[in-house]
C-alpha positions as CSV (number, residue, x, y, z in Angstrom):
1,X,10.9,24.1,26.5
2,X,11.5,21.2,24.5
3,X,8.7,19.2,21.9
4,X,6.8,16.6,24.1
5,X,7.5,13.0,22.4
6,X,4.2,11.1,22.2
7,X,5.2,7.1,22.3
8,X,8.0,6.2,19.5
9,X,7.6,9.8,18.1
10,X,5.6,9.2,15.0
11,X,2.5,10.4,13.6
12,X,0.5,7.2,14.9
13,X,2.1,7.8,18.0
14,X,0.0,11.7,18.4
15,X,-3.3,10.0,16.6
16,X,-3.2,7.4,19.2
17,X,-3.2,9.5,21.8
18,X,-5.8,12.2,19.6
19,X,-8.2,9.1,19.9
20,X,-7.6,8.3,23.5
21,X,-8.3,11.9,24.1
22,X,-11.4,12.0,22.3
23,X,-12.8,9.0,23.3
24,X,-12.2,9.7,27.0
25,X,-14.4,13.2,26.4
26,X,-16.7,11.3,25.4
27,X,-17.0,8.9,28.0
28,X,-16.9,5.9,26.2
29,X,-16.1,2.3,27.1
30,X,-12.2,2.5,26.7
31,X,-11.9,-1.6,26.6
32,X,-11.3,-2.3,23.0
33,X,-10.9,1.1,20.6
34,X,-11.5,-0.4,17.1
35,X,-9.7,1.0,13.9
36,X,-10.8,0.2,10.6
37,X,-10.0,-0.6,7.1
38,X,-11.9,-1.5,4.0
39,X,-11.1,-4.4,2.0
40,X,-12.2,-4.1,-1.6
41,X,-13.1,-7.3,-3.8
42,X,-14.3,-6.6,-7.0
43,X,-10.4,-6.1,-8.7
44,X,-7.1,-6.7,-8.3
45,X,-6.0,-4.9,-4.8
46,X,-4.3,-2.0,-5.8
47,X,-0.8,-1.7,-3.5
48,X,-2.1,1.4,-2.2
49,X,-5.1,-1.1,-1.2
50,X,-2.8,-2.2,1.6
51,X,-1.7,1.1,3.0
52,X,-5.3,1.8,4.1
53,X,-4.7,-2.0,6.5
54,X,-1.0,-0.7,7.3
55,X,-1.9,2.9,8.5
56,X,-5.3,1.7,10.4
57,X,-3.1,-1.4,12.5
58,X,0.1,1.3,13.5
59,X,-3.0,3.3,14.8
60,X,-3.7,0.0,16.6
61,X,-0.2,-0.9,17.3
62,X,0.3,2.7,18.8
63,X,-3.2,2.5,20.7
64,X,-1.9,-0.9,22.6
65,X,1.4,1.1,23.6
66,X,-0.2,3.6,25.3
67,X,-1.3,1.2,27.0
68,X,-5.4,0.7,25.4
69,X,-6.5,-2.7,24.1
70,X,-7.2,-2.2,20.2
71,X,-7.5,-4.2,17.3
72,X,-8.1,-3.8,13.5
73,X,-11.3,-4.6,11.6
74,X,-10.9,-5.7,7.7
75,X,-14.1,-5.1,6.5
76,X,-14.6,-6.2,2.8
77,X,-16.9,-5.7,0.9
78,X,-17.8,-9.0,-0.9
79,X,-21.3,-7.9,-1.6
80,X,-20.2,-4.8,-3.6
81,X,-21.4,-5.4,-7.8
82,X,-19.1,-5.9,-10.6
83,X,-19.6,-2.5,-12.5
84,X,-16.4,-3.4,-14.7
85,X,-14.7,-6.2,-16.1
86,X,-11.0,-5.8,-14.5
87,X,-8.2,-4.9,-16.7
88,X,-6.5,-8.4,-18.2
89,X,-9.4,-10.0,-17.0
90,X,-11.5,-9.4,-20.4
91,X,-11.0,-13.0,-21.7
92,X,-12.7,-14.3,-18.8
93,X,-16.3,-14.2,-19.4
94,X,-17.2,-11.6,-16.7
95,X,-18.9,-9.2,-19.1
96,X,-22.6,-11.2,-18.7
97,X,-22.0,-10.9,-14.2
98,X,-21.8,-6.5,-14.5
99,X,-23.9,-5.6,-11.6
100,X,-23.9,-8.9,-10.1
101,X,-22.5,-9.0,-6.4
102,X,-18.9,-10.3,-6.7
103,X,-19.9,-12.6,-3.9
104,X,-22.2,-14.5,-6.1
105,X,-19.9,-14.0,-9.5
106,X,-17.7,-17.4,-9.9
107,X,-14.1,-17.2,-9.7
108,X,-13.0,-17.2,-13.3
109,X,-9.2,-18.7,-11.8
110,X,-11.3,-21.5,-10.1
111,X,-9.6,-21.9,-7.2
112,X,-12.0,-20.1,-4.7
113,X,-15.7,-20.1,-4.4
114,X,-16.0,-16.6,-5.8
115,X,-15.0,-13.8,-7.7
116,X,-15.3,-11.6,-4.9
117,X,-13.7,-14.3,-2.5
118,X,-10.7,-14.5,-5.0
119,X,-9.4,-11.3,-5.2
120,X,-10.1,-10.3,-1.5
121,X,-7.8,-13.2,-0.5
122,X,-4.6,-11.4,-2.6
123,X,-5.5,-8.6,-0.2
124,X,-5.3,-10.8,2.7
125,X,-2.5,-12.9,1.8
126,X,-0.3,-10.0,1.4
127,X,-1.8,-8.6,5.2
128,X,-0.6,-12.0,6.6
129,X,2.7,-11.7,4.7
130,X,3.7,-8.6,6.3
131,X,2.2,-9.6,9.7
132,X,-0.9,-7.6,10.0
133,X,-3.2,-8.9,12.8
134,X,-6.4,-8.3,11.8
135,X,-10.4,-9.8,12.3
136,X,-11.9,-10.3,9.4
137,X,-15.5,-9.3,8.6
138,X,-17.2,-10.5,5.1
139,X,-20.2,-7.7,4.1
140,X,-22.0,-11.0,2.8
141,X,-22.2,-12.7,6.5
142,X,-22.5,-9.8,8.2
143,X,-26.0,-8.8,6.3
144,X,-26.6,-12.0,6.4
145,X,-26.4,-13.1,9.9
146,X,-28.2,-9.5,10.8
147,X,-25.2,-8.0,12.6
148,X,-26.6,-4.4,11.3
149,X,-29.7,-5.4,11.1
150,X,-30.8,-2.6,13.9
151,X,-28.7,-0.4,11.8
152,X,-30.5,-1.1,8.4
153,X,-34.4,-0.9,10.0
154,X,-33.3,2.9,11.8
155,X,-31.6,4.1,8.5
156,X,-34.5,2.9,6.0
157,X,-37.1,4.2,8.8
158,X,-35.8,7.5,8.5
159,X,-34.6,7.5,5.1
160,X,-36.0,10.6,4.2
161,X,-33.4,12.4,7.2
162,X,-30.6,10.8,5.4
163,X,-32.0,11.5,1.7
164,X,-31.9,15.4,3.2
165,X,-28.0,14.7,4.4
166,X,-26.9,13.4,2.1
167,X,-28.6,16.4,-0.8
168,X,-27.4,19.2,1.9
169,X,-23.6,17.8,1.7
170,X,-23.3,17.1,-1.8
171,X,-26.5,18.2,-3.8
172,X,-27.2,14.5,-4.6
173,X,-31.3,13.9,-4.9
174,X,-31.9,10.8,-5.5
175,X,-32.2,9.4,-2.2
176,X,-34.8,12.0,-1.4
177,X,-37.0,10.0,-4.1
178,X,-35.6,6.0,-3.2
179,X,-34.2,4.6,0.0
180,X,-30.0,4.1,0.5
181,X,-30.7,0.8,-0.2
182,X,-29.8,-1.7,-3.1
183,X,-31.8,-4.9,-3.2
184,X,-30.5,-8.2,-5.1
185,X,-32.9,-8.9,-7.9
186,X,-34.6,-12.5,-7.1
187,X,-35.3,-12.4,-11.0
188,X,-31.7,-11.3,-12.6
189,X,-29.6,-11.7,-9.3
190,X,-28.3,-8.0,-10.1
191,X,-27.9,-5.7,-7.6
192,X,-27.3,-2.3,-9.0
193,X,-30.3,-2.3,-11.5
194,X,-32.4,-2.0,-8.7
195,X,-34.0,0.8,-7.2
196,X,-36.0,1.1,-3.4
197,X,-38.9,2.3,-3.3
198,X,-40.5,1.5,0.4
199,X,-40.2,-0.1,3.3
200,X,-42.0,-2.2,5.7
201,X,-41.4,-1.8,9.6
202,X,-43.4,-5.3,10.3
203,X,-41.8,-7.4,7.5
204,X,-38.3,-6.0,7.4
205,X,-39.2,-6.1,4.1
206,X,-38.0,-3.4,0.7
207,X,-40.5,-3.3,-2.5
208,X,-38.1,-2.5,-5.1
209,X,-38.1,-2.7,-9.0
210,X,-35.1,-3.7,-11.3
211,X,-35.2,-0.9,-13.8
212,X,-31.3,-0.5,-14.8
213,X,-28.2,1.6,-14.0
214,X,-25.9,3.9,-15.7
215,X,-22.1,2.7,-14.7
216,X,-19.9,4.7,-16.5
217,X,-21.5,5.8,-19.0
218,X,-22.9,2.2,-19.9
219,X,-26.3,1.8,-18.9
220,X,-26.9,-2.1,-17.6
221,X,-30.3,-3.3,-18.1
222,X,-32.7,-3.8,-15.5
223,X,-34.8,-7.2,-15.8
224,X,-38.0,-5.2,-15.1
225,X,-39.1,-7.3,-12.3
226,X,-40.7,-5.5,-8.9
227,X,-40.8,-7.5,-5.9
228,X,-39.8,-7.4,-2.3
229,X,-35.9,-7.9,-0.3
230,X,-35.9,-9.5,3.4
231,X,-33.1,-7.1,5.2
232,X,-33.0,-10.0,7.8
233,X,-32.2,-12.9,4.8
234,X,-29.3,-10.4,3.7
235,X,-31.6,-9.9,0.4
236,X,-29.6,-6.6,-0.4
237,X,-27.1,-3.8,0.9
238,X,-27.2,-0.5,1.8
239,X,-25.6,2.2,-0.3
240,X,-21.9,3.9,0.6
241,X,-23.9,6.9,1.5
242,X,-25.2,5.1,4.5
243,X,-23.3,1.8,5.0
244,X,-19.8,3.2,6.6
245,X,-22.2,4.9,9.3
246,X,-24.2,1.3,10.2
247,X,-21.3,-0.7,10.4
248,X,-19.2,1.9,12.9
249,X,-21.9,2.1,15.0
250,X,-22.7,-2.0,14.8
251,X,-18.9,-2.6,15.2
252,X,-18.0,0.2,17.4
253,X,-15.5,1.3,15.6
254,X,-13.1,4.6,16.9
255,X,-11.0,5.1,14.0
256,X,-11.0,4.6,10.1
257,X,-8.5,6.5,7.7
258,X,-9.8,7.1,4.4
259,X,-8.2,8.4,0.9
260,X,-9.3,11.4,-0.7
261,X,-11.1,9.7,-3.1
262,X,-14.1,8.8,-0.7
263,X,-13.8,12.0,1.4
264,X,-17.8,13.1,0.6
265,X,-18.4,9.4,1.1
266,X,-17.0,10.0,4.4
267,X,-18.9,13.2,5.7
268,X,-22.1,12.2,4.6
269,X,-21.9,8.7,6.7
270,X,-20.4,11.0,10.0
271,X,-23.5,13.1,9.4
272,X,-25.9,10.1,9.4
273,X,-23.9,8.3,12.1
274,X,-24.4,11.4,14.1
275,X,-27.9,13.0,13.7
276,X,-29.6,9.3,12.6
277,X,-27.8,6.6,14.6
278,X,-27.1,8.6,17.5
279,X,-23.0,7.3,17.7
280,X,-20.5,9.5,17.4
281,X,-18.4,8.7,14.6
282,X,-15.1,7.1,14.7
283,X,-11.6,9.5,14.6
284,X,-10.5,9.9,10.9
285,X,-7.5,10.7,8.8
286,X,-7.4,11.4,5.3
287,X,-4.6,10.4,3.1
288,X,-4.0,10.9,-0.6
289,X,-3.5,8.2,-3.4
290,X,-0.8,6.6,-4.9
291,X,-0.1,7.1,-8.2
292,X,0.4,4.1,-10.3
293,X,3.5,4.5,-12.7
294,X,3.1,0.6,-13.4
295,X,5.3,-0.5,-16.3
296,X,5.2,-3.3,-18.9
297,X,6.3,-6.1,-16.7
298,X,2.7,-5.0,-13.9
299,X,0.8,-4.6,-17.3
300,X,1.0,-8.1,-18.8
301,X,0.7,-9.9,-15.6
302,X,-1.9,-7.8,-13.7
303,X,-4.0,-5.7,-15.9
304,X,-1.3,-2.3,-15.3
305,X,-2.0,-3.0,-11.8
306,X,0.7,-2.8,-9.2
307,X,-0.4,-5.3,-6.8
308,X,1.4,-6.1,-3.5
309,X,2.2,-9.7,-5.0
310,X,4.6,-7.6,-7.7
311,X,6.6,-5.8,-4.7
312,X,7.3,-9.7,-2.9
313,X,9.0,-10.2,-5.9
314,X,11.9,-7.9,-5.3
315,X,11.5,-6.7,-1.8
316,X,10.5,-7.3,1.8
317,X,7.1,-6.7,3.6
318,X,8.8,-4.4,6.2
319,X,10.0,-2.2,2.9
320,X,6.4,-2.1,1.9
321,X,5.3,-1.0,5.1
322,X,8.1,1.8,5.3
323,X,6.3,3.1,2.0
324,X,2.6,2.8,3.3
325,X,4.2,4.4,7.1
326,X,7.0,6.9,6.3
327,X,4.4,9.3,5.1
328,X,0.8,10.1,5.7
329,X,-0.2,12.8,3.4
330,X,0.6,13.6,0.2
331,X,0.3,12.3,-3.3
332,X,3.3,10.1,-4.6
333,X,4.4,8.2,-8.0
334,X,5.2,5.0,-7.8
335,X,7.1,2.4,-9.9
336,X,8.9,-0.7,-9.4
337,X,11.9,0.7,-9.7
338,X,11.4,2.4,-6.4
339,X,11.5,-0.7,-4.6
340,X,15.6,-0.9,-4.2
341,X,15.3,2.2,-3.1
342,X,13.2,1.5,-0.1
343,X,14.9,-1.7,0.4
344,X,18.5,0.7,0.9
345,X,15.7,3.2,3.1
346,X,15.3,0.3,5.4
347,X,18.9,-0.2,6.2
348,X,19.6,3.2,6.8
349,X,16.6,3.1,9.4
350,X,18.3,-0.2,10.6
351,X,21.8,1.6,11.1
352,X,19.9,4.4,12.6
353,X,17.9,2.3,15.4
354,X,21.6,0.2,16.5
355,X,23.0,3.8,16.6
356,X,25.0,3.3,13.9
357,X,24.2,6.9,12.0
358,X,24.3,10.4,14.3
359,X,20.9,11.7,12.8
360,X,20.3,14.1,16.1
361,X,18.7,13.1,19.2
362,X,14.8,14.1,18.3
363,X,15.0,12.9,14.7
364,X,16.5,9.7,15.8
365,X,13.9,9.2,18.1
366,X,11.5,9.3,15.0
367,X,13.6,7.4,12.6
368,X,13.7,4.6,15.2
369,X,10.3,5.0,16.1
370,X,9.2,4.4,12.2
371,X,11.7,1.1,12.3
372,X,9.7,-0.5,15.0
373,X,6.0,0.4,13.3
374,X,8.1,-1.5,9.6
375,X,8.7,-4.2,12.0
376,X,4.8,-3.6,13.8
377,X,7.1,-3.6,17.1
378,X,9.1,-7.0,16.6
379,X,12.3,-5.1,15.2
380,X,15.4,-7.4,14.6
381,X,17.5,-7.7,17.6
382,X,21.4,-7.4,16.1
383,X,22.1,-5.7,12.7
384,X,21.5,-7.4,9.6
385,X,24.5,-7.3,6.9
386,X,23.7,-4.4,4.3
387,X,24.1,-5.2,0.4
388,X,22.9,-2.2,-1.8
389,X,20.3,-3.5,-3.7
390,X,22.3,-2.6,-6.9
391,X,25.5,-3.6,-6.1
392,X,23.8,-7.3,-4.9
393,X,21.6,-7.2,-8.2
394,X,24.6,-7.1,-10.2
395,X,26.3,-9.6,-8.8
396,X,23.9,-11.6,-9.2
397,X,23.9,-11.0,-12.7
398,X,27.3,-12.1,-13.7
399,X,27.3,-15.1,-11.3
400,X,27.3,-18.3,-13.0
401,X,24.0,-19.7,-12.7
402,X,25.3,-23.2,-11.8
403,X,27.5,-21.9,-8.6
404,X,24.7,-18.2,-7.6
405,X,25.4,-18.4,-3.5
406,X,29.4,-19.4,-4.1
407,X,29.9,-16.5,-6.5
408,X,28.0,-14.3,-4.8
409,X,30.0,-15.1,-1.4
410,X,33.3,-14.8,-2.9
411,X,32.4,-11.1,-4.3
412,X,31.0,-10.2,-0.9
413,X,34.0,-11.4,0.8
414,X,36.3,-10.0,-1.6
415,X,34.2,-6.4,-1.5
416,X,34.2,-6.6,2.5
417,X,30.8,-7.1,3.1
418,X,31.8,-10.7,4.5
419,X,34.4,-11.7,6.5
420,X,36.6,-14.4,4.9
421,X,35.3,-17.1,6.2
422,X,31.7,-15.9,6.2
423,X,28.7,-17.6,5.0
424,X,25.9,-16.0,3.7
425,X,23.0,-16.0,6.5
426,X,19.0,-16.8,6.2
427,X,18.2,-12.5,5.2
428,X,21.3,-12.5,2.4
429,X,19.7,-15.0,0.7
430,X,16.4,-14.1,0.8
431,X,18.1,-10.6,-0.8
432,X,19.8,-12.8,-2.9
433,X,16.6,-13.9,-4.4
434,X,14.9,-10.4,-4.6
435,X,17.8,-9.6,-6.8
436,X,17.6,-12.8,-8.6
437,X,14.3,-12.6,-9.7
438,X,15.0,-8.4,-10.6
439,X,17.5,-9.8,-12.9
440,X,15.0,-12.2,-14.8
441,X,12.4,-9.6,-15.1
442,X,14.3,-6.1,-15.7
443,X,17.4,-5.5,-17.9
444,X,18.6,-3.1,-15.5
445,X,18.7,-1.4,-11.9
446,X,17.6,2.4,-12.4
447,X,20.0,4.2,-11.1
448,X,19.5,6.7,-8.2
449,X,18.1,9.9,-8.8
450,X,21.1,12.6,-7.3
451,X,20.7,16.1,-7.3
452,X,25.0,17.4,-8.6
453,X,26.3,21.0,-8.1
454,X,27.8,22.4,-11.1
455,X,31.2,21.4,-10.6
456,X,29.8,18.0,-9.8
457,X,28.3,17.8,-13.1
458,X,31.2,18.5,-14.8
459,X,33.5,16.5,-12.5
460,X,30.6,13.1,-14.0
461,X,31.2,14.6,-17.8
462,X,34.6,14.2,-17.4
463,X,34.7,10.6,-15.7
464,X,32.5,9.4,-18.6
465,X,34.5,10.8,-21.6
466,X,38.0,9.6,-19.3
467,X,35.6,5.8,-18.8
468,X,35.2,5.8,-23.0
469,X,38.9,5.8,-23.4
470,X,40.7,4.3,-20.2
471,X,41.7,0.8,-20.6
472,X,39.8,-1.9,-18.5
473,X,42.1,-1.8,-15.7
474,X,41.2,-1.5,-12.2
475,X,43.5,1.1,-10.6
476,X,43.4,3.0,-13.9
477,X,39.4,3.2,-13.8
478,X,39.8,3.9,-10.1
479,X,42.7,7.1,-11.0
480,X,40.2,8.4,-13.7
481,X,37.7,9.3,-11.0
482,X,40.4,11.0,-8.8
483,X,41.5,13.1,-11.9
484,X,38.1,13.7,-12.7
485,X,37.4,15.5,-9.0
486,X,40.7,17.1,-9.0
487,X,40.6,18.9,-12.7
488,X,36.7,20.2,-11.9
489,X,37.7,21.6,-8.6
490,X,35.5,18.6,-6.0
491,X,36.5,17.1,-3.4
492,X,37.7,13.7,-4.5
493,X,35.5,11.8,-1.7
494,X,32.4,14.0,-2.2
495,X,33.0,12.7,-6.2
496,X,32.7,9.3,-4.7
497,X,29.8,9.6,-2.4
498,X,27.6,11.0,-5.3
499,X,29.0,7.9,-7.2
500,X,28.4,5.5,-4.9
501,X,24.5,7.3,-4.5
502,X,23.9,7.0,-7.9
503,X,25.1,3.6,-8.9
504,X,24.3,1.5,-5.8
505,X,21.9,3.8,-3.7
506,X,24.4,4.3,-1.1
507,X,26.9,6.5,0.5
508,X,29.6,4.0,0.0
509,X,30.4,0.4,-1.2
510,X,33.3,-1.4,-2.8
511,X,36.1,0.1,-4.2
512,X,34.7,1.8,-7.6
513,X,37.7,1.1,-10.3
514,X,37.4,-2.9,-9.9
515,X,33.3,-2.5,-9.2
516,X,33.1,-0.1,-12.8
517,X,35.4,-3.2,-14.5
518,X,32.6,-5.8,-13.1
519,X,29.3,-3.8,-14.0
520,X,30.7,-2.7,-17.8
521,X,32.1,0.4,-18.4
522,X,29.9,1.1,-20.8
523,X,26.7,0.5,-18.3
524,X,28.2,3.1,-15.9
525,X,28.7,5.4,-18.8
526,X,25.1,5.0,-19.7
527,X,23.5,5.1,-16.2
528,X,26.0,8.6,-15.7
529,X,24.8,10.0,-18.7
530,X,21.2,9.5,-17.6
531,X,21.6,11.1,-14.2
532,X,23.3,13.6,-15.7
533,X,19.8,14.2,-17.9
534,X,18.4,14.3,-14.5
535,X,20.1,17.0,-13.3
């Protein structure tokens, strides 16, 4: 009996139907199944920032083709303190605001009305840019305008129940002795000096006392002043270990992925959601964290951080979604030179979902399934014209600045890519640009990473001692990689795929003896000799 295929055949697809499930056991209103994400605001958003929106709305996306109204809920955190001054952000007089709420830091770029306000809008801009439909909630109006205000009064009522969770699950004590709750100073205006101490039922009101707070190893004075927060005047917030239970039950939220990173977080609020709210919590999934290669070009312009901003550079918001949606789990390194790569990713996908590739009949069905989630189900509706990223990049290097597109036509036409008469359309140049602005900012494309057999490898030796000494003509460069498969015993085509993979990314391109004379002989020898290091 053959694998059931859930919706477009992707993981969303089977956690969309998980929730569904789940929600129906539970007997729940089944009129709008919230997801979740959490939009952070006291840094530059990390890239992997955005994953956590693009995983949460193809959960949403899925939801609404099975046929369930859903939407996405960007939560952010505006009222979060500053416990460190950014990275590149040192000579902006941020050190005296450490344990202010970023909401009520000024925005050192002066362009927004806060710190906080600032860097959540990168966060958003780049949601918009790739299309994600989302409703925004700020943590500042929504403790403000008492939208978990029932929430706040059940959790500091019965803070000693969630002190007791929140010890049993990770040993932690201190919220046996104070409530999950963080007051804003009215003295200082900190917020994370301050510890709770009671609570009044009648007043909706928290006697605290600004004593100080170790943040990493820094401890930030506390003003010393005691005095008393309004929960209904937003005076204050409550702590992680309580907060991601009061807003799923005050927003009804169903589902909320979450990186490994805040998985205690996470268990203690399902606890609290479940034995002190009385609401089951929402569906999770946990995914691991990016790792941040960055690289001298992120570091100078973003404090090493590899922001979503950096990728629009060089590549499209659907190939940043086909990094944040090909995979769920596991742990992955990431550079800027990985963007070519899933800019050529994307154009297999697209030769995949117009039947262009024979990738079998079950994987196709996930392959074109994870198209229409890059696309959040808008996909193109005829082929695009595929450029490898290198091949285009290079171009674009020798092309006379003065006459880019006419150059760059003329060497598309003349490679095959365009018909004679062919102009370049709207998504060519928009490539055009990605590999224009590569071009100003790297010295090179890395070339692809290619695992070689052994006669392979020596089949590449040869071809870069036979590149040092043949002269720079076309056909001859083009014979030189025949001789080199036929003396080494390889197949002269599978020689020229793994060329082709390692130069441009691709299975195939232009003829290589005029393409080798256009790049340098001496660059292919180089990038060769490297992959050949990588083997």
């Amino acid at each position: 009996m053959s694998e059931e295929i859930i919706g477009h055949g992707t993981w969303y697809d089977m956690m969309a139907k998980k929730i569904i499930e789940r929600e129906q056991s539970l007997s729940r209103s089944m009129d709008n199944l919230r997801t979740e994400m959490g939009l952070g605001a006291s840094g530059f958003p990390h890239i992997g920032s955005l994953g956590d929106a693009a995983r949460s709305y193809a959960v949403t996306l899925a939801l609404k083709n099975q046929g369930v109204n859903s939407e996405l809920i960007a939560y952010c955190d505006d009222k979060d303190g500053l416990r460190k001054v950014p990275a590149g952000l040192t000579d902006k007089g941020l050190e005296k605001y450490l344990g202010y709420p970023v909401s009520s830091i000024p925005d050192p770029f002066g362009c927004h009305e806060s710190f906080g306000k600032h860097m959540s809008s990168l966060l958003l801009e780049a949601l918009d840019k790739c299309g994600i439909q989302y409703k925004y909630y700020s943590a500042k109006d929504v403790y403000e305008k008492g939208l978990i205000l029932n929430e706040m009064r059940m959790l500091l009522s019965n803070s000693q129940q969630v002190g007791q969770i929140v010890k049993e699950q990770v040993g932690q004590e201190t919220y046996t002795e104070v409530l999950p709750f963080f007051a804003v100073c009215e003295n200082c205006g900190r917020i994370y000096t301050t510890r709770a101490y009671s609570f009044e039922p009648k007043t909706d009101k928290v006697h605290y006392k600004c004593e100080g707070l170790e943040i990493r190893g820094r401890l930030i004075k506390g003003c010393g002043h005691e005095g008393d927060a309004d929960i209904k005047k937003g005076e204050g917030k409550l702590t992680w270990k309580s907060e991601f239970a009061a807003r799923w039950k005050a927003l009804d939220i169903r589902f909320e992925a979450y990186g490994k990173d805040i998985a205690d977080s996470v268990k203690i609020n399902d606890r609290i959601c479940q034995e002190v709210l009385c609401f089951e919590p929402p569906s999770h999934a946990k995914y691991e964290m990016f790792l941040d290669k960055g690289g001298k070009k992120i570091s100078k312009s973003a404090g090493n951080v590899f922001t979503p901003q950096v990728w629009f550079n060089y590549g499209s918001p659907q190939s940043l979604l086909l990094l944040m949606l090909k995979r769920f789990v596991g742990t992955r390194a990431l550079a800027v030179s990985d963007i070519p790569v899933y800019m050529n990713e994307l154009d297999y996908l697209e030769d995949v979902y117009f039947d262009k590739k024979n990738v079998g009949e079950k994987e196709a069905i996930r392959l074109k399934g994870l198209f229409k989630y890059c696309y959040l189900m808008a996909p193109p509706t005829k082929p695009s014209i595929h450029v490898p990223y290198n091949l285009l990049a290079f171009i674009v290097k020798l092309a006379p600045k003065d006459c880019l597109t006419t150059y760059v036509t003329e060497m598309l036409q003349s490679y095959g890519y365009l018909k004679k008469d062919q102009e370049l359309d709207e998504d060519l140049l928009q490539r055009i640009n990605y590999a224009a602005n590569w071009i100003r900012d790297f010295e090179e494309i890395k070339e692809t990473t290619v695992e070689l057999t052994v006669e392979e490898k020596k089949a590449v030796s040869d071809l870069v001692n036979k590149l040092q000494t043949v002269a720079d003509d076309p056909e001859k460069i083009q014979n030189s990689i025949f001789n080199a498969a036929k003396d080494n015993g390889v197949k002269p085509g599978a020689l020229f795929r793994k060329l082709y993979q390692v130069l441009m990314g691709a299975s195939q391109g232009p003829r290589l003896g005029p393409y080798v004379l256009a790049m340098g002989k001496q660059n292919v020898v180089d990038a060769l000799q490297r992959s050949l290091k990588n083997n």
